[in-house]
Structures are given as C-alpha cells and as structure tokens.
Z-matrix of the N, CA and C atoms (Angstrom, degrees):
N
C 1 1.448
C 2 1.523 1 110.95
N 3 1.193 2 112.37 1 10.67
C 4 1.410 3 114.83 2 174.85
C 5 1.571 4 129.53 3 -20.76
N 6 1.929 5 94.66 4 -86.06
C 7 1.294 6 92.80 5 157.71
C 8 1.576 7 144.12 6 -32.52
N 9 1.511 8 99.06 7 -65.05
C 10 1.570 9 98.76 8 173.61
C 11 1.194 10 109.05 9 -60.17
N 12 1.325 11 155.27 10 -21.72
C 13 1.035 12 138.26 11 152.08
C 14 1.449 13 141.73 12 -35.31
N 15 1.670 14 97.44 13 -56.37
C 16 1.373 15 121.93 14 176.82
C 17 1.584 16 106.19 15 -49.98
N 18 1.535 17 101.99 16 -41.28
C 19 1.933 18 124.09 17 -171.75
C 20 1.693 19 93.12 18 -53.58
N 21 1.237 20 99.69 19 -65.94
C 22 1.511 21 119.79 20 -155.81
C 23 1.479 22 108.02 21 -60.05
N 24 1.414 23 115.38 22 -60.58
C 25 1.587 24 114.87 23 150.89
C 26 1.350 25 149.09 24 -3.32
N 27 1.620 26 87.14 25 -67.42
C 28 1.508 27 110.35 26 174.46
C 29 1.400 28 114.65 27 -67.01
N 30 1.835 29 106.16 28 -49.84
C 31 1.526 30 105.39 29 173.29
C 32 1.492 31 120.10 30 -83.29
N 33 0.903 32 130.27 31 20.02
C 34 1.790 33 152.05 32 149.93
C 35 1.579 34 102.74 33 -72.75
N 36 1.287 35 109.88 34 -68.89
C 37 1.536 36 102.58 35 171.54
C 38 1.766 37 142.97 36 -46.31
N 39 1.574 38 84.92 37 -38.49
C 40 1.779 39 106.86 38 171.67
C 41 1.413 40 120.04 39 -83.48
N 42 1.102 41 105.06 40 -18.75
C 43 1.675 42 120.85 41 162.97
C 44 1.519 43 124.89 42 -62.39
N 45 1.276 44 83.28 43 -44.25
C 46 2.013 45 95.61 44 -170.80
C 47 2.089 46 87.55 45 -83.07
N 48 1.079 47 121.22 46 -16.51
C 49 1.407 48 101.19 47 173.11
C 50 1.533 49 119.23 48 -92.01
N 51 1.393 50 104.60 49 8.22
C 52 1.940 51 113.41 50 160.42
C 53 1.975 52 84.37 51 106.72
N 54 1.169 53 115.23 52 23.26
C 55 1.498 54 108.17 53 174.41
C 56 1.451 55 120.17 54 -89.50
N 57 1.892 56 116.02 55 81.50
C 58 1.390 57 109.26 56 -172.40
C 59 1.234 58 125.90 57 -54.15
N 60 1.523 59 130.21 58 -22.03
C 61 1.386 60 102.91 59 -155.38
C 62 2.050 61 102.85 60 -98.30
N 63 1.862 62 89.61 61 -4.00
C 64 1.772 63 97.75 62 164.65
C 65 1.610 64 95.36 63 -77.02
N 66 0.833 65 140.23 64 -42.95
C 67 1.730 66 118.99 65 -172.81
C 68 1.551 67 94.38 66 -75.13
N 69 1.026 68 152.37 67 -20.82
C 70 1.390 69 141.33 68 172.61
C 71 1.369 70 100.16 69 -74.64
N 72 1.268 71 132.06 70 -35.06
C 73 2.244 72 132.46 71 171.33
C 74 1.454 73 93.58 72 -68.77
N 75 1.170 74 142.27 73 -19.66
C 76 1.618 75 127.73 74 -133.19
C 77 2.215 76 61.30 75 -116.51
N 78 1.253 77 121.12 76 -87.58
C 79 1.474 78 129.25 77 176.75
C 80 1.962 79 108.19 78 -16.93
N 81 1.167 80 108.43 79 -39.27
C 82 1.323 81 110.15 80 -159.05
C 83 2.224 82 106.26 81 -87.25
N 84 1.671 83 83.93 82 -18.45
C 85 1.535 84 94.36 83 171.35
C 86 1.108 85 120.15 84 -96.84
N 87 1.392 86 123.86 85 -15.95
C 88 1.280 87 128.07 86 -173.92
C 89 1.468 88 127.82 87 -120.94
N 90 0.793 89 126.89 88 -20.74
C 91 1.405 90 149.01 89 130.30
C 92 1.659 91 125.30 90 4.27
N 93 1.462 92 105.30 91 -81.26
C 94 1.430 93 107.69 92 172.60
C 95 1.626 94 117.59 93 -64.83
N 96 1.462 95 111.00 94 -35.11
C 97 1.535 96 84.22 95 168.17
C 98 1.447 97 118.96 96 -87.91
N 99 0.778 98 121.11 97 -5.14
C 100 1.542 99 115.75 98 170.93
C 101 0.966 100 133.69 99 -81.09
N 102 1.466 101 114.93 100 -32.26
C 103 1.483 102 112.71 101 146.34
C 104 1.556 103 124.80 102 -59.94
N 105 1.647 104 122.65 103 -46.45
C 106 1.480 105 126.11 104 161.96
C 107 1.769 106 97.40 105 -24.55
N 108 1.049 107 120.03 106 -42.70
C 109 1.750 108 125.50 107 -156.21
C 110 1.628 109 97.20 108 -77.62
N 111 1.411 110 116.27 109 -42.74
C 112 1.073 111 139.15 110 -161.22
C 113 1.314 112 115.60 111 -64.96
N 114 1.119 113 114.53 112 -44.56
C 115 1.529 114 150.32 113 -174.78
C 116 1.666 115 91.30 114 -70.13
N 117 1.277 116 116.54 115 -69.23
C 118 1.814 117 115.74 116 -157.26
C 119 1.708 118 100.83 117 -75.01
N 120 1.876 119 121.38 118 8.42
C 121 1.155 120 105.72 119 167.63
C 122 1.443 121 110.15 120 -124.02
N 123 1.589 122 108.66 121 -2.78
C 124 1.596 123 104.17 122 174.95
C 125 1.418 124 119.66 123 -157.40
N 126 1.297 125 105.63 124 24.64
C 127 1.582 126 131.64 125 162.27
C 128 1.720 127 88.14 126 65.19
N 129 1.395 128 96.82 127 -143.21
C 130 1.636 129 117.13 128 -168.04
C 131 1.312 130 110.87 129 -48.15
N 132 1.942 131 119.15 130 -16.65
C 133 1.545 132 97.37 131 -169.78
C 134 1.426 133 102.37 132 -97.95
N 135 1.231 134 123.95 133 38.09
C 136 1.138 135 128.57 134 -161.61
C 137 1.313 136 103.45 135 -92.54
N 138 1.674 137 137.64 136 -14.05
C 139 1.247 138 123.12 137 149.97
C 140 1.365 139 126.39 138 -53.69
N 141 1.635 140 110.48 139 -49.88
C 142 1.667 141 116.39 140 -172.04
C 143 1.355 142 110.91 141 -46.21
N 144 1.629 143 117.31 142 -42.21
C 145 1.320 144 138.32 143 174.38
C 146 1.370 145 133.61 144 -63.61
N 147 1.474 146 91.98 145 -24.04
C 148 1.445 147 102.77 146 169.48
C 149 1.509 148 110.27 147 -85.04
N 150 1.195 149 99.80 148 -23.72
C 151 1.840 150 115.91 149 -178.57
C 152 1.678 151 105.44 150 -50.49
N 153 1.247 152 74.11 151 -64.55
C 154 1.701 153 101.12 152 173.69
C 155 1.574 154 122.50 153 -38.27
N 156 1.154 155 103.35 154 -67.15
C 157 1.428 156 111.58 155 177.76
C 158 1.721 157 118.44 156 -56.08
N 159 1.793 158 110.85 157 -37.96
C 160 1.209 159 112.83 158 -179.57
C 161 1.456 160 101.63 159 -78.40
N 162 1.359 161 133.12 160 -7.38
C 163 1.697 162 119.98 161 -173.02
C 164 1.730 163 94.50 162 -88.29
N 165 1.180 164 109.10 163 -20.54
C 166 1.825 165 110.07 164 -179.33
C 167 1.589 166 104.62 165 -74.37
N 168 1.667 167 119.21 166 -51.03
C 169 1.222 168 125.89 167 -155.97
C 170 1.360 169 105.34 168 -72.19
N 171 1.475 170 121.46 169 -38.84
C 172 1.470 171 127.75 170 173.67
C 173 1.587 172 99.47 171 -66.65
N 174 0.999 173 126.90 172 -54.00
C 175 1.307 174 113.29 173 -171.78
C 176 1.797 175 123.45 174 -61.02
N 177 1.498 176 104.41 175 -29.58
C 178 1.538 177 110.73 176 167.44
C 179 1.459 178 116.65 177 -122.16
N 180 1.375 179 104.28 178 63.06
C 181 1.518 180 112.12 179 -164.32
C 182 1.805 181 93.18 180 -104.98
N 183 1.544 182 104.30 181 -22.47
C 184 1.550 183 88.93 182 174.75
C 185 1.622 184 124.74 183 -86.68
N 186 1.606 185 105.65 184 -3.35
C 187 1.576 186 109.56 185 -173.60
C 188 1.600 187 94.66 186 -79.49
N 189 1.695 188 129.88 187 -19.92
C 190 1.088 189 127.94 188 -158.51
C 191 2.028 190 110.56 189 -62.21
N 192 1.134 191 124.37 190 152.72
C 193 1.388 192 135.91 191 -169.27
C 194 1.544 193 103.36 192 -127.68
N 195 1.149 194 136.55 193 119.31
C 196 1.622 195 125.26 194 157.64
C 197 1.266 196 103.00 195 145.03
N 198 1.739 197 104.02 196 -168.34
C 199 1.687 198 88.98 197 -174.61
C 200 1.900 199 92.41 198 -119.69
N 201 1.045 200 110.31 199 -170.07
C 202 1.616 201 126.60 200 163.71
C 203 1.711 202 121.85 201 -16.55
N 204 1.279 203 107.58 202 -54.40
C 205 1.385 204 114.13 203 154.31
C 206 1.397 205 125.85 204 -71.45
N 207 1.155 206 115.06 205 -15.66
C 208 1.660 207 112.95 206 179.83
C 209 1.523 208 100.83 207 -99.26
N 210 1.569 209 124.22 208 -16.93
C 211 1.155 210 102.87 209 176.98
C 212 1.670 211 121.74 210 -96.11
N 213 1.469 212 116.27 211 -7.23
C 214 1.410 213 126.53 212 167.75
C 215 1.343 214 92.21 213 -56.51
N 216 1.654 215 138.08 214 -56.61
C 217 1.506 216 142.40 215 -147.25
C 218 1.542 217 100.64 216 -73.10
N 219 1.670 218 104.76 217 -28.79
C 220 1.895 219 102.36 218 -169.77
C 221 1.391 220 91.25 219 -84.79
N 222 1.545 221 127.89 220 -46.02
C 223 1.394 222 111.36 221 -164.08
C 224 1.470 223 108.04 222 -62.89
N 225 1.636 224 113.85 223 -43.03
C 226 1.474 225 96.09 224 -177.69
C 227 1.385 226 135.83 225 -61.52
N 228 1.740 227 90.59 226 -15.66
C 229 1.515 228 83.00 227 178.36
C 230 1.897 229 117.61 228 -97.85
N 231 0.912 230 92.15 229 -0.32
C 232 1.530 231 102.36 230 164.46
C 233 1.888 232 111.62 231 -79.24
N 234 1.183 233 117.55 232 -29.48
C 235 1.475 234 130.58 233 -175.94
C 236 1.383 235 96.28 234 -75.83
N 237 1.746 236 123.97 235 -44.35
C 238 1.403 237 123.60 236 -162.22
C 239 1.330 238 102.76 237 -77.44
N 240 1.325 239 122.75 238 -31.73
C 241 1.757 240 124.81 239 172.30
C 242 0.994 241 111.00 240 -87.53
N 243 1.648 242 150.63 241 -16.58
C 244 1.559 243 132.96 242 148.94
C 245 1.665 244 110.85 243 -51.55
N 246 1.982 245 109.48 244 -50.95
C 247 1.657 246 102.51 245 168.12
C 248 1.690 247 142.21 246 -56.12
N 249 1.742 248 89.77 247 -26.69
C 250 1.678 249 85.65 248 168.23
C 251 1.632 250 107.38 249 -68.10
N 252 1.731 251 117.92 250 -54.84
C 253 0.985 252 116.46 251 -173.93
C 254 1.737 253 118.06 252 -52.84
N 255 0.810 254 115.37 253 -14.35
C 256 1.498 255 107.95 254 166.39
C 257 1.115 256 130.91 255 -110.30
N 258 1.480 257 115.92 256 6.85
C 259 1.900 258 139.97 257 155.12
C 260 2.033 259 91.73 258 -80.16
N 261 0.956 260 113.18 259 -65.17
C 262 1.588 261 116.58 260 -173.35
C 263 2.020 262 106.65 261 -35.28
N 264 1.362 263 95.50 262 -41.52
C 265 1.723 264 119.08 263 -173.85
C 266 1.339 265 111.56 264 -63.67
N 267 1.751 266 101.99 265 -51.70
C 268 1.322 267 113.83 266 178.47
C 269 1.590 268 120.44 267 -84.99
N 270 1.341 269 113.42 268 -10.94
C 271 1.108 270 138.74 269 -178.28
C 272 1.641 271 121.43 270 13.75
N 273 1.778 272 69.10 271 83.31
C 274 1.760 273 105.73 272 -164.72
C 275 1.830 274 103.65 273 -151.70
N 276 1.337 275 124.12 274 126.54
C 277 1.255 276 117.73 275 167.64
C 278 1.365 277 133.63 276 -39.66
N 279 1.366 278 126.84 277 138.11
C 280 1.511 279 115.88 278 -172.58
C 281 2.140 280 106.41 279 -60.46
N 282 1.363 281 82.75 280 146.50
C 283 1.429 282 75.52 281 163.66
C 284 1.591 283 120.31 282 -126.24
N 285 1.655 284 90.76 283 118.79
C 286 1.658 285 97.20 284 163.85
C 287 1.207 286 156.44 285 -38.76
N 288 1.116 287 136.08 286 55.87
C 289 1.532 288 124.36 287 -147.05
C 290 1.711 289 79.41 288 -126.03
N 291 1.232 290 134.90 289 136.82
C 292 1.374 291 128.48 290 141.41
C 293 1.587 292 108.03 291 -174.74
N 294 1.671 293 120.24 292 -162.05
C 295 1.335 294 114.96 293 175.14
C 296 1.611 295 133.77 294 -52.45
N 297 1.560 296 109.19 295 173.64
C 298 1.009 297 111.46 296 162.04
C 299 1.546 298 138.52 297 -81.31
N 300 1.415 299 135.21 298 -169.29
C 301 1.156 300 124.70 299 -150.03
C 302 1.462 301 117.46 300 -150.31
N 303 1.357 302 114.40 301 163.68
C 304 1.376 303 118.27 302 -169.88
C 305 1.793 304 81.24 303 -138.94
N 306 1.540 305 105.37 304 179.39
C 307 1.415 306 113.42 305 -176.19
C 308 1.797 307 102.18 306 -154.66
N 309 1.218 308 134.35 307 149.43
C 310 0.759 309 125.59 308 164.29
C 311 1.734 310 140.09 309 -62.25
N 312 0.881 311 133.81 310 137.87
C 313 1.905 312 134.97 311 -171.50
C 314 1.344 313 97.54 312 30.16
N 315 2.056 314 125.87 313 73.51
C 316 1.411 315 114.69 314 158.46
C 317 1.767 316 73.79 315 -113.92
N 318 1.245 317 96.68 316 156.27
C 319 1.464 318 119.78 317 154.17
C 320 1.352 319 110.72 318 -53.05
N 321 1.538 320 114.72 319 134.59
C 322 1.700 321 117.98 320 163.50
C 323 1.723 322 114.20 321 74.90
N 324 1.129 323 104.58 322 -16.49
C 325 1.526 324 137.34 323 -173.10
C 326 2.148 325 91.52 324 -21.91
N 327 1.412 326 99.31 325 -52.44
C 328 1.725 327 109.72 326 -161.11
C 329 2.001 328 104.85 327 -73.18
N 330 1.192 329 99.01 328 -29.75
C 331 1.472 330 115.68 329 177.66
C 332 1.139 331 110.71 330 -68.04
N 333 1.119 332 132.88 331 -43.67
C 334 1.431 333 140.61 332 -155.27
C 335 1.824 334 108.56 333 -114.44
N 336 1.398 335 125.49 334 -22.83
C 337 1.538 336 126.57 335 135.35
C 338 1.538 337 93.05 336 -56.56
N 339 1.193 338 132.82 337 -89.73
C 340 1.544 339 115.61 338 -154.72
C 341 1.211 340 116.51 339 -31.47
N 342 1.459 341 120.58 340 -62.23
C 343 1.690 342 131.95 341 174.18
C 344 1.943 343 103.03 342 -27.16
N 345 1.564 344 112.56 343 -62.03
C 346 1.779 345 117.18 344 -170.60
C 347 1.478 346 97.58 345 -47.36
N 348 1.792 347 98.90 346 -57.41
C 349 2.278 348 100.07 347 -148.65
C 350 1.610 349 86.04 348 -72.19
N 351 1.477 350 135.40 349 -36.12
C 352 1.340 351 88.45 350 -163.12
C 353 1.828 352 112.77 351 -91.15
N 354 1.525 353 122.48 352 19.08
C 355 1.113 354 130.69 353 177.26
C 356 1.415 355 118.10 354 -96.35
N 357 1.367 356 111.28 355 -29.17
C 358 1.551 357 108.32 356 165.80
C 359 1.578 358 117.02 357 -125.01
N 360 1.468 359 106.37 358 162.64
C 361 1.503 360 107.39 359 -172.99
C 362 2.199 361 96.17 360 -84.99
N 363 1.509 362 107.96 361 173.72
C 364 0.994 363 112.98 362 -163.18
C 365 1.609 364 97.28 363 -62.90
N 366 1.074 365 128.21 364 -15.64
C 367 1.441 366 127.18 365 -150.90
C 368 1.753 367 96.80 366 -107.44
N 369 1.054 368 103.90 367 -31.28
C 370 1.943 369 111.70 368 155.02
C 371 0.939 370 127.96 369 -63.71
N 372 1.185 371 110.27 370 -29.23
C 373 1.395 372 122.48 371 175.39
C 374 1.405 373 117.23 372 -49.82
N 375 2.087 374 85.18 373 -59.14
C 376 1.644 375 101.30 374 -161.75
C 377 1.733 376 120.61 375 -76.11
N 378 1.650 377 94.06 376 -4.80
C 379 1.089 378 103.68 377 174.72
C 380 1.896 379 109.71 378 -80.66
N 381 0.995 380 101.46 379 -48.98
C 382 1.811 381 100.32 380 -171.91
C 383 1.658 382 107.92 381 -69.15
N 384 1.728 383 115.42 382 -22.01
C 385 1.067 384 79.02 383 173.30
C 386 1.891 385 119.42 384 -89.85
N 387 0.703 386 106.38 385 -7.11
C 388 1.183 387 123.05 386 149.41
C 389 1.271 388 135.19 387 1.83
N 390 1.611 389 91.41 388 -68.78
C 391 1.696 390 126.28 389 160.25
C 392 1.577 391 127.67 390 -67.13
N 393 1.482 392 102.67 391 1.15
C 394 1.493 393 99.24 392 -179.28
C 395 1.124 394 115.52 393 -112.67
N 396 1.188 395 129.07 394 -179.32
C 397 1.962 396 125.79 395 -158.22
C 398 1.424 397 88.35 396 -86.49
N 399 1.255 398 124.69 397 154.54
C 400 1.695 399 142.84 398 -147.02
C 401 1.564 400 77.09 399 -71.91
N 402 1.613 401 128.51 400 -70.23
C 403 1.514 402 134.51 401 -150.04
C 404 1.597 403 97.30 402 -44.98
N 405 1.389 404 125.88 403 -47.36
C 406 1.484 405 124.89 404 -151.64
C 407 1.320 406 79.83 405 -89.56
N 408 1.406 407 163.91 406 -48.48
C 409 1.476 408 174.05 407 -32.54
C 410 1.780 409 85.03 408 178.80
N 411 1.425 410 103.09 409 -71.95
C 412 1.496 411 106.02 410 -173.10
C 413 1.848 412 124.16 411 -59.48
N 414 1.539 413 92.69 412 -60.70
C 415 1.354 414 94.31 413 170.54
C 416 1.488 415 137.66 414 -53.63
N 417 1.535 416 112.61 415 -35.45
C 418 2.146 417 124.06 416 149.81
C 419 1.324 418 94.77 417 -36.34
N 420 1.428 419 123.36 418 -71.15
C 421 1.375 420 114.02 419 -146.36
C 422 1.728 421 103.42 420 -91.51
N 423 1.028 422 136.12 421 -22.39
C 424 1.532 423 112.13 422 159.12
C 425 1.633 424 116.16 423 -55.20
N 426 1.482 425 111.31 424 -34.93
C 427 1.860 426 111.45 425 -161.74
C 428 2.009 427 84.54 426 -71.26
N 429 1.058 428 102.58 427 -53.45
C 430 1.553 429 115.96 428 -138.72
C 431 1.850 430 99.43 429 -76.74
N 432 1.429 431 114.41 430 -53.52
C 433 1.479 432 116.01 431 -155.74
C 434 1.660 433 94.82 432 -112.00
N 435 1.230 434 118.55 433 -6.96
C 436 1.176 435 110.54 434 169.20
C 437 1.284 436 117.31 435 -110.58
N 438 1.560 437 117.46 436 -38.77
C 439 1.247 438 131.35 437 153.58
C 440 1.377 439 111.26 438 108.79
N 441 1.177 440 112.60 439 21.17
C 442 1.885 441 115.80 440 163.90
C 443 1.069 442 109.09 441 -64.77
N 444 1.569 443 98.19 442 147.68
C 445 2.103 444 112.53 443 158.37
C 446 0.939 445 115.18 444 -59.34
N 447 1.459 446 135.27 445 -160.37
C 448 0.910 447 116.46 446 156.99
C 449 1.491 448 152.16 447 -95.37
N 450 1.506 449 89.42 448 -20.46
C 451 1.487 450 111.78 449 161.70
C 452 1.730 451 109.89 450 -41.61
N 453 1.467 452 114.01 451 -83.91
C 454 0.961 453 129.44 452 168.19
C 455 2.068 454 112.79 453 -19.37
N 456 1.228 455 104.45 454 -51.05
C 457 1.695 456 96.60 455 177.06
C 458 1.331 457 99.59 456 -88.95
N 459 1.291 458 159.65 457 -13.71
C 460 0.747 459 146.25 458 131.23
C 461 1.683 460 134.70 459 -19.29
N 462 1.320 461 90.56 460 -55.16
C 463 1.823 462 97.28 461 172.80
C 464 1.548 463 103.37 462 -76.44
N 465 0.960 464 130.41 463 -46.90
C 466 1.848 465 131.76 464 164.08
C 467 1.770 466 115.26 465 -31.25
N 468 1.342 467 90.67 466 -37.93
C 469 1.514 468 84.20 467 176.41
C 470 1.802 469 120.11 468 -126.46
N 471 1.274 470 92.66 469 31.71
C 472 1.432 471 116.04 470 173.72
C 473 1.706 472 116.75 471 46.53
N 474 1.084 473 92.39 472 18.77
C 475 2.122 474 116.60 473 170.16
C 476 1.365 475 98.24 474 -64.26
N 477 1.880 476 100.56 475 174.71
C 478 1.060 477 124.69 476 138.10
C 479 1.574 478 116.79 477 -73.23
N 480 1.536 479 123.74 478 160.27
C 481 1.445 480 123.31 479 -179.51
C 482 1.605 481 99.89 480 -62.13
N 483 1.723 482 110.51 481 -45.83
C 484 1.436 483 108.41 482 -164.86
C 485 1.502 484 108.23 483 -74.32
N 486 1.110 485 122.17 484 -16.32
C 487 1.680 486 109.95 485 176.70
C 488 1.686 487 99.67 486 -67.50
N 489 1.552 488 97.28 487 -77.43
C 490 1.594 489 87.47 488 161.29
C 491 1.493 490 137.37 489 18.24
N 492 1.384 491 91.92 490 -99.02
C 493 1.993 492 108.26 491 169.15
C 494 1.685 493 104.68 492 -33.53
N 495 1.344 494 107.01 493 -76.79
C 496 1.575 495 129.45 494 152.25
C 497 1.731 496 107.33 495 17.33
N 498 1.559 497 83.76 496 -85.28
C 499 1.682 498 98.25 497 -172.85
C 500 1.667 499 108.90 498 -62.92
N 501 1.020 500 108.54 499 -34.28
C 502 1.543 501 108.74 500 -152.39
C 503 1.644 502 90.86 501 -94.78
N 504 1.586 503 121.83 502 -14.46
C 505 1.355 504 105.58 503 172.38
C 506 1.215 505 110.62 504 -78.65
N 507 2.019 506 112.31 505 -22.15
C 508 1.861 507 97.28 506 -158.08
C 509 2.183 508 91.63 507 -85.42
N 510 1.520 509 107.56 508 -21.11
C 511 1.476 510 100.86 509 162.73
C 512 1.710 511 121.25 510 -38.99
N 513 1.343 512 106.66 511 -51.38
C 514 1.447 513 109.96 512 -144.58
C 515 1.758 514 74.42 513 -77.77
N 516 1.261 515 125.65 514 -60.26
C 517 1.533 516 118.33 515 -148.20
C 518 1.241 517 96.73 516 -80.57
N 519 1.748 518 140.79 517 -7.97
C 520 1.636 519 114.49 518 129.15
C 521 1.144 520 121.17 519 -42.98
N 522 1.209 521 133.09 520 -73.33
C 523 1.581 522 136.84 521 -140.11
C 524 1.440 523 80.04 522 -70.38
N 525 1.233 524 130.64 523 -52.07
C 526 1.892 525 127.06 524 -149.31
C 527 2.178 526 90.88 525 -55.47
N 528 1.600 527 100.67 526 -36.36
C 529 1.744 528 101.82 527 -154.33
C 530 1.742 529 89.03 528 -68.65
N 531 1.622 530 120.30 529 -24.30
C 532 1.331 531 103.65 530 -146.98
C 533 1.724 532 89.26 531 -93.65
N 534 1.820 533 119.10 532 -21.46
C 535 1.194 534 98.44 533 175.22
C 536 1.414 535 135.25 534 -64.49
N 537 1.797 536 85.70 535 -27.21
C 538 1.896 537 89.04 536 -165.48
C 539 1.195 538 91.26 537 -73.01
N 540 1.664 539 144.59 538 -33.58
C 541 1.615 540 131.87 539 163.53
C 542 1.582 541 120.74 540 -34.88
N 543 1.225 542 119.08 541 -38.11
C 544 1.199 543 129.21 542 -176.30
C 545 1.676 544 107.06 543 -71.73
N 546 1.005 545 103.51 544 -58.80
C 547 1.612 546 114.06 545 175.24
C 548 1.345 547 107.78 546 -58.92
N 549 1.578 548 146.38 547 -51.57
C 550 1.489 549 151.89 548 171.10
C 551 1.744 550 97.21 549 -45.03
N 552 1.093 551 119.27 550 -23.99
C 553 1.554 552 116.06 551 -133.40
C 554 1.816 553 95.00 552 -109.78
C-alpha cells in the first residue's frame, strides 16, 4: 500500500492546513474500506455510521499525528467506536457479515485469498463472513478491507498483534474450508 499511502499522507497533511478538496482525496481513499468495515459491524446502517464517524474525524483531523497508514488505523478506530456506540443504542450484538481475508506471515496466505474473492461475489462474501465469531469477523476485515498491518489492527481492537494474526488466520482458513466446499459442491 505504499503508494496509496504516500497519496493519503500527503493529503492528510493538506487537510489539517484547512485544504478541503485534500480532505475530500484523504475521504475518497478511505472511505470504501471503512465502510467494507462498517458493514461487517452494523450491516446496512453502516452509512449513518460512517456519517458519524466522518463528522468526528473532520472535526479532529488536526489533533491527528502519523502518516497515511496511521491514519486508516485512527479513522478505523474512530468508525469502530461510533459502531459500538450505535450497537449499545440498538442494544443488539454487532453483526458480522463482510469481506474476505488475508492475515499476516501465514504461509500461502495470497493463494488462498485468491482461491475465496474469485469464488464468491462481494455480497457472498459478506454473507460467510458473517458466520464467523465477531473477533475473527473483525480482525479479516481491518487486515483485508481496510487494509491495516497488523500492529495497527491490533491497536483498533485493543488486542495483542498475535491474537490478532490468530483470529484473522482461524477466519481466513474458515472462509478458505467453506470456499473449496462451494467449488466441490
């Protein structure tokens, strides 16, 4: 993610100096995965929430510190505390449903994401993950649709890095068992 980083960075920086149409580049990069994120913790209201989260992030976008990668990690975790707070409201468990996943240092890791995305459509996706325990649910979709390391999703979900990996490996080698079922099937 280099590049987009470097992108995202730069217009993170020009933003915090009152430069709107860089917080509209900084919005236009960050955005789709965060809602992807948004989605696997509060289904359809995951725009209002995203609403939400961006009326906070613009508003404390100048206290922010880091570069491009550190600011995907602040927005998400500002997105993940507008979604609890509006699971707490609705006071109903988040529900999981969203993409598939990659994990940090598993073997084969890129083979076996390829095998899931090109076996289900995005909306299959969001259904199977769905099916997995919220922790492995969360951690796929910070690495994968939001695109943190792991450190970084780690601090998002107030883990250790290695549980983290952990969750998001026993995710991936669900979803990987339920595609090759799909494909046998």
């Amino acid at each position: 993610m280099g590049e987009y980083d470097a992108e995202l960075g730069t217009a993170v920086e020009r933003a915090q100096r009152g430069d709107e149409d860089a917080f509209a580049t900084a919005y236009r990069l960050v955005q789709p995965g965060l809602l992807g994120y948004l989605r696997g913790l509060v289904g359809d209201e995951a725009e209002d929430v995203a609403g939400e989260a961006w009326l906070e992030i613009a508003r404390d976008i100048g206290r922010f510190r880091g570069d491009g990668a550190g600011f995907r990690g602040w927005t998400a975790t500002i997105a993940r505390h507008r979604a609890l707070d509006h699971l707490r409201r609705q006071r109903r468990r988040p529900q999981i449903s969203v993409i598939e996943a990659d994990v940090l240092e598993v073997p084969d890791v890129k083979d076996t994401e390829s095998a899931v995305l090109e076996t289900f459509s995005t909306r299959q996706a969001l259904d199977l993950i769905g099916g997995l325990p919220r922790d492995q649910a969360e951690a796929v979709l910070l690495r994968v649709v939001v695109g943190l390391d792991g450190v970084s999703a780690a601090r998002v979900l107030g883990k250790r890095p290695g549980a983290v990996r952990s969750a998001a490996h026993r995710g991936l080698k669900r979803l990987a068992g339920r595609a090759m079922s799909r494909r046998e099937g």
